[in-house]
C-alpha positions in Angstrom: 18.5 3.0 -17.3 16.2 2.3 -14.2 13.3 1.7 -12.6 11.2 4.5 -11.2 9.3 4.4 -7.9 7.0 5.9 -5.8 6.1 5.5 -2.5 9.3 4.2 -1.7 9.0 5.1 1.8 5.4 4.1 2.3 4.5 0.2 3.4 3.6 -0.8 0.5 6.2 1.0 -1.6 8.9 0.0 0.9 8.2 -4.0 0.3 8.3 -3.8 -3.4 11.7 -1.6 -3.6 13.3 -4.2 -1.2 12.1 -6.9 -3.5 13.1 -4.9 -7.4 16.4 -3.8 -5.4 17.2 -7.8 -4.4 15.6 -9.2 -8.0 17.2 -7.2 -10.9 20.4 -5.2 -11.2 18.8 -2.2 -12.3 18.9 0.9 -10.6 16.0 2.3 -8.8 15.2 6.2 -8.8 13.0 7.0 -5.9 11.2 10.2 -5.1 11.5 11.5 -1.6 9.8 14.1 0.1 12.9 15.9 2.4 14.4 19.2 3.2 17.6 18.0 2.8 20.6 15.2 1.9 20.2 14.0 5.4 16.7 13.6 5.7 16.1 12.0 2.6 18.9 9.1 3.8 16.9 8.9 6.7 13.5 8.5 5.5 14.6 5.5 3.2 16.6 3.9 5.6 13.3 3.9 8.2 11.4 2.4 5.3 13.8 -0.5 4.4 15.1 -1.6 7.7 12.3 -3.3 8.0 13.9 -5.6 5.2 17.4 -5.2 5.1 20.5 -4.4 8.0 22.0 -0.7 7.5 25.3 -2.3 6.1 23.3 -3.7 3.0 21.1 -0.7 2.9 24.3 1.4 2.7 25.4 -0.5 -0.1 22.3 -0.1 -2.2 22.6 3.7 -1.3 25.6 4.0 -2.7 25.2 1.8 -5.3 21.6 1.5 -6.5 19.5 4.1 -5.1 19.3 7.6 -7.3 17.7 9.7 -4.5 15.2 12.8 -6.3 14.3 15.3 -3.0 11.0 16.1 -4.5 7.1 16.0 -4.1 4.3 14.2 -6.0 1.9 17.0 -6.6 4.2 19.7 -7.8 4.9 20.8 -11.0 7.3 18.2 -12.5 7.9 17.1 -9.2 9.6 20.8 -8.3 12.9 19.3 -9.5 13.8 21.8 -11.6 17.5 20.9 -13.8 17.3 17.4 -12.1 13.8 16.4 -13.8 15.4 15.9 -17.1 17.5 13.5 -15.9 15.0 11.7 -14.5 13.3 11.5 -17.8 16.5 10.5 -19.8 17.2 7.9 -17.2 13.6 6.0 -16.6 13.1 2.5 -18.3 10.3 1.8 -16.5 7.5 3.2 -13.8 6.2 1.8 -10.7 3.6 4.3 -9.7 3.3 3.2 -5.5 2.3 6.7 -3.9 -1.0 7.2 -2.4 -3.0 9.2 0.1 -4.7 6.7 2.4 -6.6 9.1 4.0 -9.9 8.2 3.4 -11.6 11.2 5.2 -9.9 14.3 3.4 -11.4 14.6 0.1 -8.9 17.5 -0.2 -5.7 15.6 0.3 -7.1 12.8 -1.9 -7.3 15.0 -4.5 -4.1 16.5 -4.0 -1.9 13.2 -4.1 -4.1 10.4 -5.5 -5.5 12.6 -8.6 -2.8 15.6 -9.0 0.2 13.2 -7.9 -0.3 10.6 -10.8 -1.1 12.8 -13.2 2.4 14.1 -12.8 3.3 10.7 -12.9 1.9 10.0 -15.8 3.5 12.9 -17.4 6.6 11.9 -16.8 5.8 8.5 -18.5 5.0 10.4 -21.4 8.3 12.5 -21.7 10.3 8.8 -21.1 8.3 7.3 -24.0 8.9 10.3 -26.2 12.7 10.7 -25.3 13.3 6.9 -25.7 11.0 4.8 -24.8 8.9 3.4 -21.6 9.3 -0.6 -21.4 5.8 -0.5 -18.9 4.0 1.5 -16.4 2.8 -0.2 -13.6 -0.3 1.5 -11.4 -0.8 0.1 -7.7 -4.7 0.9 -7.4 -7.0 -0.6 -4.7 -9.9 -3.3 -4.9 -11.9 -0.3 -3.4 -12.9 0.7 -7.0 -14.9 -1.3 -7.2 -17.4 0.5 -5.5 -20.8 -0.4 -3.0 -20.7 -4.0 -3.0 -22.7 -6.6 -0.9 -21.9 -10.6 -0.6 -20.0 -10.7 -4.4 -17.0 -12.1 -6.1 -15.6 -9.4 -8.0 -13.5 -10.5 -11.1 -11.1 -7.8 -12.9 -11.9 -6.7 -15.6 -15.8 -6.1 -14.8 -14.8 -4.4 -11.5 -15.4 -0.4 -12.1 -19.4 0.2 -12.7 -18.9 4.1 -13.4 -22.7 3.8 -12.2 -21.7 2.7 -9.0 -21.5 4.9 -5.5 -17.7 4.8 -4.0 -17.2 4.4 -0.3 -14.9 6.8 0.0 -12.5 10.1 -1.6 -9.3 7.5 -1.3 -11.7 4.8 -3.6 -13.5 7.5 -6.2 -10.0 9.3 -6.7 -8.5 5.7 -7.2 -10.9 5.1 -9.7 -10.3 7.9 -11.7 -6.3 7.5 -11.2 -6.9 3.6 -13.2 -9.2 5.9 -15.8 -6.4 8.6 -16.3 -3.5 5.8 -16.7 -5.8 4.3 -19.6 -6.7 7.3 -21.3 -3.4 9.1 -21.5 -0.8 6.3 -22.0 -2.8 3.9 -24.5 0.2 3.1 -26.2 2.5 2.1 -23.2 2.6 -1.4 -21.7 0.4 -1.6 -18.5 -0.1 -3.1 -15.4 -2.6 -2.3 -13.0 -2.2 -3.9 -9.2 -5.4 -3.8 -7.4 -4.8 -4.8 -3.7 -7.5 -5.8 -0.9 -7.3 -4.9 2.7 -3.2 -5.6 3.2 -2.5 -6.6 6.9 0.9 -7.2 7.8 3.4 -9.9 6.5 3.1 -13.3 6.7 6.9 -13.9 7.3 7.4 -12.1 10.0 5.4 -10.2 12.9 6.9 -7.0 12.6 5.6 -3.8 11.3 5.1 -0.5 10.9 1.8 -0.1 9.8 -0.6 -0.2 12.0 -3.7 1.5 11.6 -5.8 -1.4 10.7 -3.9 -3.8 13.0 -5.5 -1.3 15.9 -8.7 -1.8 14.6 -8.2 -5.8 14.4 -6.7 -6.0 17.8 -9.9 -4.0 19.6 -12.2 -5.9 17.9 -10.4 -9.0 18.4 -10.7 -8.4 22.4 -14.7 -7.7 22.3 -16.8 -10.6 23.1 -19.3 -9.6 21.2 -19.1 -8.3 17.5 -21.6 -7.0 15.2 -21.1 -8.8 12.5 -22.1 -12.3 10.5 -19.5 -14.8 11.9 -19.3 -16.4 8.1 -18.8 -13.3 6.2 -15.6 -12.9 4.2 -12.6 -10.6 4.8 -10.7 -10.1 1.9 -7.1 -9.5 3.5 -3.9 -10.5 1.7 -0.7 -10.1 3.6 2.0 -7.2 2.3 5.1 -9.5 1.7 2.4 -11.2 -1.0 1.3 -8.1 -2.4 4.5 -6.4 -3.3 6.0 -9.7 -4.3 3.7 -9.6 -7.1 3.9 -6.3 -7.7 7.6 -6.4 -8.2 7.5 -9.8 -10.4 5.2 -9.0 -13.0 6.3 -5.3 -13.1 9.5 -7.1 -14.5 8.2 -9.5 -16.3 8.1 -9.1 -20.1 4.6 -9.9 -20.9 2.3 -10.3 -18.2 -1.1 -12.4 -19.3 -3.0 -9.7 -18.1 -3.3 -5.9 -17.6 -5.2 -5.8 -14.6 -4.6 -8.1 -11.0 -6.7 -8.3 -7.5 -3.8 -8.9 -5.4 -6.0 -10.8 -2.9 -7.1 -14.0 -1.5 -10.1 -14.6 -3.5 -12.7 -16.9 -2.7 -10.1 -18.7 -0.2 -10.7 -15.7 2.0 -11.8 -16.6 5.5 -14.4 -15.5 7.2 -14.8 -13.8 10.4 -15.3 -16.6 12.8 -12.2 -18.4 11.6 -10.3 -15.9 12.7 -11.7 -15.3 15.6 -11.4 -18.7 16.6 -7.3 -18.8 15.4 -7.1 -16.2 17.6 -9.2 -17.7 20.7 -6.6 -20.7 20.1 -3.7 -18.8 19.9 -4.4 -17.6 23.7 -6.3 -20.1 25.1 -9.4 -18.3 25.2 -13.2 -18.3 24.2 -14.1 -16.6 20.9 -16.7 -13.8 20.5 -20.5 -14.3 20.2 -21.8 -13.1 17.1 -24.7 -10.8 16.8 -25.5 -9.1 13.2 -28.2 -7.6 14.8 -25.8 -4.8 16.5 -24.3 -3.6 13.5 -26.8 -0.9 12.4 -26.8 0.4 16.4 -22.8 -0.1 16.7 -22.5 1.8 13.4 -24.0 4.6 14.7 -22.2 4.6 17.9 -19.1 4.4 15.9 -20.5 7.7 13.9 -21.5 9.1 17.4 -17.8 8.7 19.4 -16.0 9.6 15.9 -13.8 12.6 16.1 -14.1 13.2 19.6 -10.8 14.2 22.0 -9.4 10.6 23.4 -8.3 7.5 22.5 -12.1 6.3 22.1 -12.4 8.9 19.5 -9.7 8.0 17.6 -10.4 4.5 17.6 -14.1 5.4 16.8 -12.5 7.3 14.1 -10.5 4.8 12.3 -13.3 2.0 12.9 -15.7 4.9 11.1 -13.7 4.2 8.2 -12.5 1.0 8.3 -16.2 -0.5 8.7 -17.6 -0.6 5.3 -14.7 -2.7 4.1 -15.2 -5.4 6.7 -19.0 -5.5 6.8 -19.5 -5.6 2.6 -18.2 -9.4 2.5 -17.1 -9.2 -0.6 -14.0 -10.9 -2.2 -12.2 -10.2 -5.4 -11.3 -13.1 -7.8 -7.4 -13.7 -7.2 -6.9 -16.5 -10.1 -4.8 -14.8 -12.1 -1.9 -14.0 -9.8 -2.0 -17.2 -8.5 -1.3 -18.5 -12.1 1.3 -16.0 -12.9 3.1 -16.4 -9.4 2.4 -20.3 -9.2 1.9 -19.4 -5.5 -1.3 -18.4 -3.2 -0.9 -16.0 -0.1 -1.1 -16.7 3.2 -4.5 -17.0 5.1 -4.7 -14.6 7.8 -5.5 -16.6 10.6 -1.9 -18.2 9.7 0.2 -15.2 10.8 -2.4 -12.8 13.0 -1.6 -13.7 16.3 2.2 -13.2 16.0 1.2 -9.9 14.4 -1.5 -8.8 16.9 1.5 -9.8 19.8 4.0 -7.6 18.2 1.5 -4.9 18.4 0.2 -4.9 22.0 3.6 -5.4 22.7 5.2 -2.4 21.4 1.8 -0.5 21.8 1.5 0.1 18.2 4.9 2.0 17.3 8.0 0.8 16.0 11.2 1.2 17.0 13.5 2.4 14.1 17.4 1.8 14.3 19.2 4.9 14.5 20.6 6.0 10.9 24.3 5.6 11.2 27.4 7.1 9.2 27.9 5.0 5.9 30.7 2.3 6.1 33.1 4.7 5.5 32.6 6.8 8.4 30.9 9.5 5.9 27.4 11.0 5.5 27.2 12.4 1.8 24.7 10.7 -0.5 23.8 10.5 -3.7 20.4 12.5 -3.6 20.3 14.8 -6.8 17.4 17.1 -6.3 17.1 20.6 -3.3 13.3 20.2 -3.5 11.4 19.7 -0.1 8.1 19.2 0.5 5.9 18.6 3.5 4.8 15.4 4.8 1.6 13.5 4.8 0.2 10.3 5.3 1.0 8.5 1.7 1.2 4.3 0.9 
């Protein structure tokens, strides 16, 4: 039997397979979007060698890995003869796949809403065939909806009367509804995330749409914000290490976890000055006054041909989260994990570096021949499907 996952080739996703493929012998069945064998291999191995060298990511290929060619948000994941043995073979679900695209209702809809209902689908075929042992949803503190200068426990999060920020946070919502609704007699787990900024052991990445945002506003010398307003931001390695533990753990004490850092989240002018330290420089003046007129400058400069646009474009979506201060109650997986994460200011600098200095892009290793000089793998399914931007 094995675990299933998606999103294995997303950030997230990528973290918690490294961490379920080094913590328990089972093996993992990942869906990946590729035209073919080759592909596939290559896909997963840029996800993972972030965590592993290819020699121990060869291993697990050959060993662990049971590769499905498939996509999310087609009918029973278009894998035809192959989806039975999917079924047959699933213990357990770790439901990682999302759209973060947080301006296209349309692809929101498409991978958030359609893609886990097809997840969930499969969960019930598993539990019918033999049983399902848990489910586990990764969903997004973003559920919680309009918020201003709160401390947002679990379980009183979702206010169904409550406007969402965005598609990626209604269709999030609804995803946690659907999981409830339709499996009410499967074990649960629902992850809950805050803003997830790279890791705290290490300054590489390959994620770096917020870490562009951080870094330009990290150079102005001016911001438009309150300098002791809170910014809920957890680091990754945190995140999926949780994710991965209590997915395995027989009985969790809870069915829902903010995977954040709670009321230990710091605020905006200690980071700023960690920063300012870090390079021997003066921090930013604050002035909350600006924010309504650097909003709509934002909105203004949004969508427009350049680099400017495109930075006004992701700070046009990325704004709401950092201006709401408002963090989310974090005591439970700091009981269950007996550890806390990382403050930010602890690990930003070394992360901010990495990025200027490989001006936001990764290199990836070069996907090499297996060790025995061969390339066949053990991917089971012919479907392909296109790309898009998914967790």
């Amino acid at each position: 039997m094995a675990i299933f996952l998606t999103g294995s080739t997303g950030y997230i996703g990528a973290h918690v397979a490294s961490n379920l493929l080094a913590d328990c012998a089972e093996p993992l069945n990942v869906l990946v979007r590729a035209g073919d064998e080759e592909e596939a291999r290559l896909r997963l191995w840029q996800a993972l060698q972030l965590h592993m060298d290819f020699a121990q990511f060869d291993d697990y290929f050959r060993s662990r890995l049971r590769v499905f060619r498939g996509d999310l948000t087609s009918d029973r994941f278009g894998l035809d003869d192959q989806y039975r043995q999917l079924v047959r073979s699933t213990d357990s679900i770790v439901h990682c796949a999302a759209s973060l695209n947080r301006k296209s209702e349309k692809t929101c809809l498409n991978v958030n809403l359609r893609g886990t209902l097809e997840v969930i689908q499969l969960a019930m075929r598993a539990r019918d065939d033999h049983g399902l042992r848990r489910f586990s949803h990764v969903s997004t503190v973003a559920v919680a909806g309009h918020r201003a200068n709160e401390l947002v426990e679990e379980d009183t999060a979702i206010d169904w009367n409550r406007s969402d920020y965005d598609p990626y946070a209604r269709t999030k919502k609804f995803c946690e509804h659907m999981v409830r609704q339709l499996l009410p007699d499967v074990e649960k787990t629902i992850f809950r995330p805050s803003i997830v900024l790279g890791d705290s052991r290490r300054a590489e990445t390959n994620q770096f749409e917020m870490v562009r945002a951080f870094v330009f506003l990290a150079g102005l010398p001016v911001l438009p914000f309150r300098e002791t307003d809170k910014v809920d931001i957890v680091p990754v390695d945190y995140a999926a290490g949780a994710i991965a533990t209590l997915h395995q753990k027989e009985k969790p004490a809870h069915e829902i976890y903010h995977l954040s850092s709670g009321v230990e989240s710091e605020t905006f002018v200690q980071l700023t000055d960690a920063l300012a330290k870090a390079q021997g420089k003066r921090g930013p003046i604050y002035a909350p006054k600006l924010e309504g007129p650097s909003s709509k400058a934002i909105n203004a400069l949004a969508g427009r041909a350049g680099k400017i646009g495109g930075l006004a474009t992701l700070l046009k979506v990325f704004l709401p989260y950092l201006v709401w201060n408002t963090v989310f109650d974090n005591k439970r997986v700091v009981a269950e994990m007996g550890t806390k994460p990382a403050p930010f200011s602890q690990y930003c600098y070394p992360l901010l570096r990495f990025s200027r200095e490989n001006d936001f892009s990764y290199k990836y290793r070069e996907l090499q021949k297996d060790t025995k000089g061969a390339v066949a793998t053990p991917v089971v399914s012919e479907a392909a499907a296109a790309q898009d931007s998914r967790r």
